[in-house]
C-alpha positions as CSV (number, residue, x, y, z in Angstrom):
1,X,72.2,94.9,110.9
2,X,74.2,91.6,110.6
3,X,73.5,91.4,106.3
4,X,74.7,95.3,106.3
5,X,78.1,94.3,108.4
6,X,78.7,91.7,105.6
7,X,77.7,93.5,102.9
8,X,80.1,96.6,103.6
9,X,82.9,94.1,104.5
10,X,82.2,92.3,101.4
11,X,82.3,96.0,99.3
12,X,85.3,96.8,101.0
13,X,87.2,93.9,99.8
14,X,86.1,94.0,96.6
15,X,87.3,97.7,96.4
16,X,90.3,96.3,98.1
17,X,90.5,94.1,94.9
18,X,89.8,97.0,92.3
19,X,92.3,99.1,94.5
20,X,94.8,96.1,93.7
21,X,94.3,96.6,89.6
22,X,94.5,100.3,89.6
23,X,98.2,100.5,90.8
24,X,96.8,101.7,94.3
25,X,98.1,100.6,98.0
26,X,96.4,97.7,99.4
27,X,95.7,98.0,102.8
28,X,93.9,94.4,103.2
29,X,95.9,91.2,104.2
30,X,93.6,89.1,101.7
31,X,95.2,87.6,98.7
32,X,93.3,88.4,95.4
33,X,92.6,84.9,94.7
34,X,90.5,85.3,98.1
35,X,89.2,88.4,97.6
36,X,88.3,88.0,94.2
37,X,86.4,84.9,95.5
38,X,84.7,87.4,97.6
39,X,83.4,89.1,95.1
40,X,81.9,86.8,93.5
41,X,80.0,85.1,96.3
42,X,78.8,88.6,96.7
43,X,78.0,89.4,93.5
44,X,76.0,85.9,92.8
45,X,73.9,86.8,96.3
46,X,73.0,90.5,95.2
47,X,72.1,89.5,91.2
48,X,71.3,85.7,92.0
49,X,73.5,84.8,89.5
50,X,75.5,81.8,90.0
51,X,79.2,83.1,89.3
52,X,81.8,80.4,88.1
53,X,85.6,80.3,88.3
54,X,85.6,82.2,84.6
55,X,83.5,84.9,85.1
56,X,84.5,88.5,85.1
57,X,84.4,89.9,88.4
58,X,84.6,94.2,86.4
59,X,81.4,93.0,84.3
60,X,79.4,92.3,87.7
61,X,81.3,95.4,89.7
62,X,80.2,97.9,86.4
63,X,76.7,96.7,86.7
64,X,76.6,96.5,90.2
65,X,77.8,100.3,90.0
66,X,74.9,101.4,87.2
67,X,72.1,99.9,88.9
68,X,69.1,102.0,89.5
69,X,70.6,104.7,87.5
70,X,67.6,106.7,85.8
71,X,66.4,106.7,82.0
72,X,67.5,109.4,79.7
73,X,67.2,109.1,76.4
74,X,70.8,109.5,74.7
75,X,72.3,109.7,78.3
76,X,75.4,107.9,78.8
77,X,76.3,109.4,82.4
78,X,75.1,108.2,85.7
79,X,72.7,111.2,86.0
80,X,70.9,109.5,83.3
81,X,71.7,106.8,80.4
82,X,69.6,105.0,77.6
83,X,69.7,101.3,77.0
84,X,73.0,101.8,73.9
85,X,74.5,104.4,76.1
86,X,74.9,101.6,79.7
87,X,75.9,98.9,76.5
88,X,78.2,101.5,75.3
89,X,79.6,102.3,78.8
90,X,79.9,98.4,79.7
91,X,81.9,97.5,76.6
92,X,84.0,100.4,77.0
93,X,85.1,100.2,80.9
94,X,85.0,96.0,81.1
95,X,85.9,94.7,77.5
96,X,87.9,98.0,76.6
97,X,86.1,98.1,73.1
98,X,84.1,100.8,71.5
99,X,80.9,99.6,70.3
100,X,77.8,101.7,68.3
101,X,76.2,104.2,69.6
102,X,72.6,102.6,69.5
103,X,70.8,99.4,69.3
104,X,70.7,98.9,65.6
105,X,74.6,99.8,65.1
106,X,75.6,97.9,68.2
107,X,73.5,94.9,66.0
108,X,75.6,95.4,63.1
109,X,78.9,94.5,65.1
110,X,77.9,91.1,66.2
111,X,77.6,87.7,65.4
112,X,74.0,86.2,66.3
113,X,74.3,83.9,69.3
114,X,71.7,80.7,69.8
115,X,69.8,82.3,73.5
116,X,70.6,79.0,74.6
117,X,74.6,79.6,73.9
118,X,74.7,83.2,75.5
119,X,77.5,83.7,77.7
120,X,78.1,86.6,80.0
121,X,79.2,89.9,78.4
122,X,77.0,88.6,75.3
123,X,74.5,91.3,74.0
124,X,70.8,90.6,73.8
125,X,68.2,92.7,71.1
126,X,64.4,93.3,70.9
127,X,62.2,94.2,69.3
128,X,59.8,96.6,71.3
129,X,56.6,97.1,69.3
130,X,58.6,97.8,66.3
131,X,60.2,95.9,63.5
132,X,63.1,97.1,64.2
133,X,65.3,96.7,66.6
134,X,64.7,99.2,69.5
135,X,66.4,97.8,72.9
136,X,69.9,96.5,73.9
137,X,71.0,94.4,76.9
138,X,74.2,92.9,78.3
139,X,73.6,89.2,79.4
140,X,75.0,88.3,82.6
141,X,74.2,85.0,83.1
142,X,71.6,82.3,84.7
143,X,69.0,83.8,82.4
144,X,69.5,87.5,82.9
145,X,70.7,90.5,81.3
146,X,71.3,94.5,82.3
147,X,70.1,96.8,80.4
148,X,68.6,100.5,81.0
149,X,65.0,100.2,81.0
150,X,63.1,103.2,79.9
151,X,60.5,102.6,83.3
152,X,63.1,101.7,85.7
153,X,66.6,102.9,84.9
154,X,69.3,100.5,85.0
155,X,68.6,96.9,86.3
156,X,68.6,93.3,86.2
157,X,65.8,91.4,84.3
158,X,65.2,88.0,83.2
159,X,65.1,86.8,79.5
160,X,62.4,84.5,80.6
161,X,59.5,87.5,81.9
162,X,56.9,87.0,79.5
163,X,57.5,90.7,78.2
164,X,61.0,90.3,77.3
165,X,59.9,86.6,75.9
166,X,57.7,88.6,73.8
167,X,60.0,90.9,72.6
168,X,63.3,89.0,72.2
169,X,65.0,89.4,68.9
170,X,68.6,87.9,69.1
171,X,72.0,87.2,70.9
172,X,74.9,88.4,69.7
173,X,78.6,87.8,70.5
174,X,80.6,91.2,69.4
175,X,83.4,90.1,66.5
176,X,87.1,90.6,67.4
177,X,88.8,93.2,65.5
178,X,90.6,90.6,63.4
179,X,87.2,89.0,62.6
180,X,85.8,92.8,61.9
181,X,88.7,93.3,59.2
182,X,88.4,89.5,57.5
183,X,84.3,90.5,56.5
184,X,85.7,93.9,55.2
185,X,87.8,92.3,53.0
Protein backbone atom coordinates (compact mmCIF):
# COMPACT_ATOMS: atom_id res chain seq x y z
CA UNK A 1 0.00 0.00 0.00
CA UNK A 2 3.01 2.26 0.95
CA UNK A 3 4.83 1.80 -2.94
CA UNK A 4 1.10 2.67 -4.35
CA UNK A 5 0.92 5.99 -1.99
CA UNK A 6 4.36 7.02 -3.58
CA UNK A 7 3.79 6.03 -6.77
CA UNK A 8 0.45 8.14 -7.25
CA UNK A 9 2.08 11.10 -5.42
CA UNK A 10 4.90 10.74 -7.58
CA UNK A 11 2.32 10.61 -10.92
CA UNK A 12 0.66 13.42 -9.57
CA UNK A 13 3.55 15.61 -9.60
CA UNK A 14 4.78 14.71 -12.54
CA UNK A 15 1.25 15.67 -14.14
CA UNK A 16 1.62 18.66 -11.92
CA UNK A 17 4.82 19.18 -14.12
CA UNK A 18 3.17 18.45 -17.57
CA UNK A 19 0.25 20.64 -16.29
CA UNK A 20 3.01 23.38 -15.83
CA UNK A 21 4.09 23.15 -19.85
CA UNK A 22 0.69 23.02 -21.20
CA UNK A 23 -0.32 26.55 -20.02
CA UNK A 24 -2.63 24.88 -17.30
CA UNK A 25 -3.05 26.05 -13.47
CA UNK A 26 -0.74 24.49 -11.09
CA UNK A 27 -2.18 23.56 -8.04
CA UNK A 28 1.10 22.06 -6.39
CA UNK A 29 3.51 24.28 -4.27
CA UNK A 30 6.63 22.26 -5.80
CA UNK A 31 8.98 24.23 -7.94
CA UNK A 32 9.61 22.48 -11.38
CA UNK A 33 13.25 22.10 -10.76
CA UNK A 34 11.77 19.75 -7.79
CA UNK A 35 9.29 18.25 -9.46
CA UNK A 36 10.99 17.60 -12.46
CA UNK A 37 13.52 15.90 -10.18
CA UNK A 38 10.67 13.82 -9.19
CA UNK A 39 10.12 12.56 -12.20
CA UNK A 40 13.02 11.37 -12.81
CA UNK A 41 13.73 9.43 -9.69
CA UNK A 42 10.49 7.91 -10.68
CA UNK A 43 10.97 7.27 -13.90
CA UNK A 44 14.67 5.60 -13.32
CA UNK A 45 12.73 3.29 -10.44
CA UNK A 46 9.85 2.08 -12.93
CA UNK A 47 12.32 1.52 -16.29
CA UNK A 48 15.67 1.08 -14.06
CA UNK A 49 17.21 3.46 -16.04
CA UNK A 50 19.52 5.71 -14.42
CA UNK A 51 18.24 9.29 -15.42
CA UNK A 52 20.92 12.18 -15.52
CA UNK A 53 20.51 15.97 -15.21
CA UNK A 54 20.20 16.05 -19.29
CA UNK A 55 17.71 13.64 -19.87
CA UNK A 56 14.27 14.39 -21.19
CA UNK A 57 11.81 13.93 -18.68
CA UNK A 58 8.47 13.90 -22.15
CA UNK A 59 10.73 10.95 -23.72
CA UNK A 60 10.35 8.82 -20.37
CA UNK A 61 6.53 10.28 -19.58
CA UNK A 62 5.54 9.15 -23.69
CA UNK A 63 6.96 5.76 -23.03
CA UNK A 64 5.81 5.52 -19.69
CA UNK A 65 2.24 6.36 -21.24
CA UNK A 66 2.51 3.54 -24.35
CA UNK A 67 3.66 0.79 -22.31
CA UNK A 68 1.72 -2.37 -22.59
CA UNK A 69 -0.17 -0.99 -25.39
CA UNK A 70 -1.10 -4.09 -27.79
CA UNK A 71 0.50 -4.99 -31.38
CA UNK A 72 -1.31 -3.99 -34.55
CA UNK A 73 0.27 -4.04 -37.40
CA UNK A 74 0.10 -0.45 -39.06
CA UNK A 75 -1.56 0.80 -35.77
CA UNK A 76 -0.37 4.05 -34.55
CA UNK A 77 -3.23 4.61 -31.79
CA UNK A 78 -3.19 3.28 -28.32
CA UNK A 79 -5.78 0.60 -29.18
CA UNK A 80 -3.10 -0.81 -31.12
CA UNK A 81 0.47 0.39 -32.77
CA UNK A 82 3.38 -1.40 -34.76
CA UNK A 83 6.94 -0.98 -33.88
CA UNK A 84 7.32 2.51 -36.89
CA UNK A 85 3.94 3.62 -35.77
CA UNK A 86 5.16 4.06 -31.38
CA UNK A 87 8.78 5.50 -33.31
CA UNK A 88 6.48 7.58 -35.33
CA UNK A 89 4.39 8.72 -32.39
CA UNK A 90 7.53 9.31 -30.02
CA UNK A 91 9.33 11.55 -32.51
CA UNK A 92 6.33 13.40 -33.16
CA UNK A 93 4.94 14.24 -29.50
CA UNK A 94 8.80 14.45 -27.74
CA UNK A 95 11.16 15.70 -30.52
CA UNK A 96 8.24 17.44 -32.53
CA UNK A 97 9.67 15.83 -35.87
CA UNK A 98 8.00 13.81 -38.47
CA UNK A 99 9.90 10.76 -39.19
CA UNK A 100 9.01 7.63 -41.94
CA UNK A 101 6.32 5.72 -41.69
CA UNK A 102 8.26 2.32 -41.31
CA UNK A 103 11.48 0.81 -40.26
CA UNK A 104 13.31 0.95 -43.51
CA UNK A 105 12.26 4.75 -44.23
CA UNK A 106 12.81 5.76 -40.66
CA UNK A 107 16.52 4.08 -41.58
CA UNK A 108 16.91 6.31 -44.40
CA UNK A 109 16.73 9.54 -42.12
CA UNK A 110 19.55 8.77 -39.85
CA UNK A 111 22.96 8.81 -39.34
CA UNK A 112 24.46 5.31 -38.09
CA UNK A 113 25.43 5.56 -34.38
CA UNK A 114 28.42 3.28 -32.87
CA UNK A 115 25.78 0.96 -30.00
CA UNK A 116 28.36 2.03 -27.73
CA UNK A 117 27.65 5.99 -28.57
CA UNK A 118 23.74 5.69 -28.33
CA UNK A 119 22.16 8.26 -26.45
CA UNK A 120 18.55 8.46 -25.41
CA UNK A 121 16.02 9.43 -28.10
CA UNK A 122 18.59 7.50 -30.51
CA UNK A 123 16.82 4.90 -32.80
CA UNK A 124 17.91 1.21 -32.80
CA UNK A 125 17.24 -1.30 -36.16
CA UNK A 126 17.15 -5.19 -36.74
CA UNK A 127 17.14 -7.30 -38.59
CA UNK A 128 14.42 -10.06 -37.75
CA UNK A 129 15.01 -13.08 -39.85
CA UNK A 130 15.33 -11.04 -42.83
CA UNK A 131 17.92 -9.04 -44.68
CA UNK A 132 16.28 -6.39 -44.41
CA UNK A 133 15.48 -4.26 -41.94
CA UNK A 134 12.14 -5.23 -40.19
CA UNK A 135 12.08 -3.69 -36.48
CA UNK A 136 12.57 -0.15 -34.96
CA UNK A 137 13.26 0.94 -31.41
CA UNK A 138 13.74 4.18 -29.45
CA UNK A 139 16.82 3.84 -27.01
CA UNK A 140 16.32 5.11 -23.67
CA UNK A 141 19.27 4.56 -22.04
CA UNK A 142 21.44 2.12 -19.64
CA UNK A 143 21.18 -0.52 -22.39
CA UNK A 144 17.59 -0.37 -23.28
CA UNK A 145 15.21 0.71 -25.89
CA UNK A 146 11.14 0.86 -26.34
CA UNK A 147 9.81 -0.38 -29.02
CA UNK A 148 6.32 -2.25 -29.97
CA UNK A 149 6.94 -5.80 -29.88
CA UNK A 150 4.83 -7.88 -32.09
CA UNK A 151 4.35 -10.63 -28.84
CA UNK A 152 4.05 -8.09 -26.14
CA UNK A 153 2.88 -4.68 -27.23
CA UNK A 154 4.75 -1.74 -26.18
CA UNK A 155 7.73 -2.25 -23.66
CA UNK A 156 11.04 -1.94 -22.39
CA UNK A 157 13.81 -4.39 -23.50
CA UNK A 158 17.43 -4.67 -23.31
CA UNK A 159 19.95 -4.43 -26.30
CA UNK A 160 21.86 -7.00 -24.50
CA UNK A 161 18.95 -10.26 -24.41
CA UNK A 162 20.51 -12.62 -26.57
CA UNK A 163 17.53 -12.22 -29.19
CA UNK A 164 17.93 -8.63 -29.70
CA UNK A 165 21.91 -9.34 -29.71
CA UNK A 166 21.13 -11.55 -32.42
CA UNK A 167 19.20 -9.43 -34.30
CA UNK A 168 20.80 -6.00 -33.91
CA UNK A 169 21.44 -4.05 -37.06
CA UNK A 170 22.36 -0.35 -36.26
CA UNK A 171 21.98 2.90 -34.25
CA UNK A 172 21.01 5.82 -35.70
CA UNK A 173 20.89 9.47 -34.67
CA UNK A 174 17.96 11.22 -36.84
CA UNK A 175 19.72 14.32 -39.06
CA UNK A 176 18.67 17.85 -38.37
CA UNK A 177 16.72 19.44 -41.03
CA UNK A 178 19.70 21.62 -41.92
CA UNK A 179 21.88 18.43 -42.19
CA UNK A 180 18.76 16.73 -44.30
CA UNK A 181 18.96 19.78 -46.93
CA UNK A 182 23.17 19.91 -47.02
CA UNK A 183 23.00 15.78 -48.54
CA UNK A 184 20.19 16.96 -50.91
CA UNK A 185 22.34 19.28 -52.27
Amino acid sequence: MKKLSLAIALTLSILSASAQTKNVPNTNSKEPDEQESLAKDYFSQIMGVAMSATSNVKLFQFVYDWIGTPYHLGGDTKRGIDCSGFAYQLYNKVFNTAIGNNSRNIFSMANPVNKEDLKEGDLVFFKIHSRAITHVGVYIGNGKFAHASSSKGVMISYLADPYWTRYYFKGGRLLSDAENKQEQN
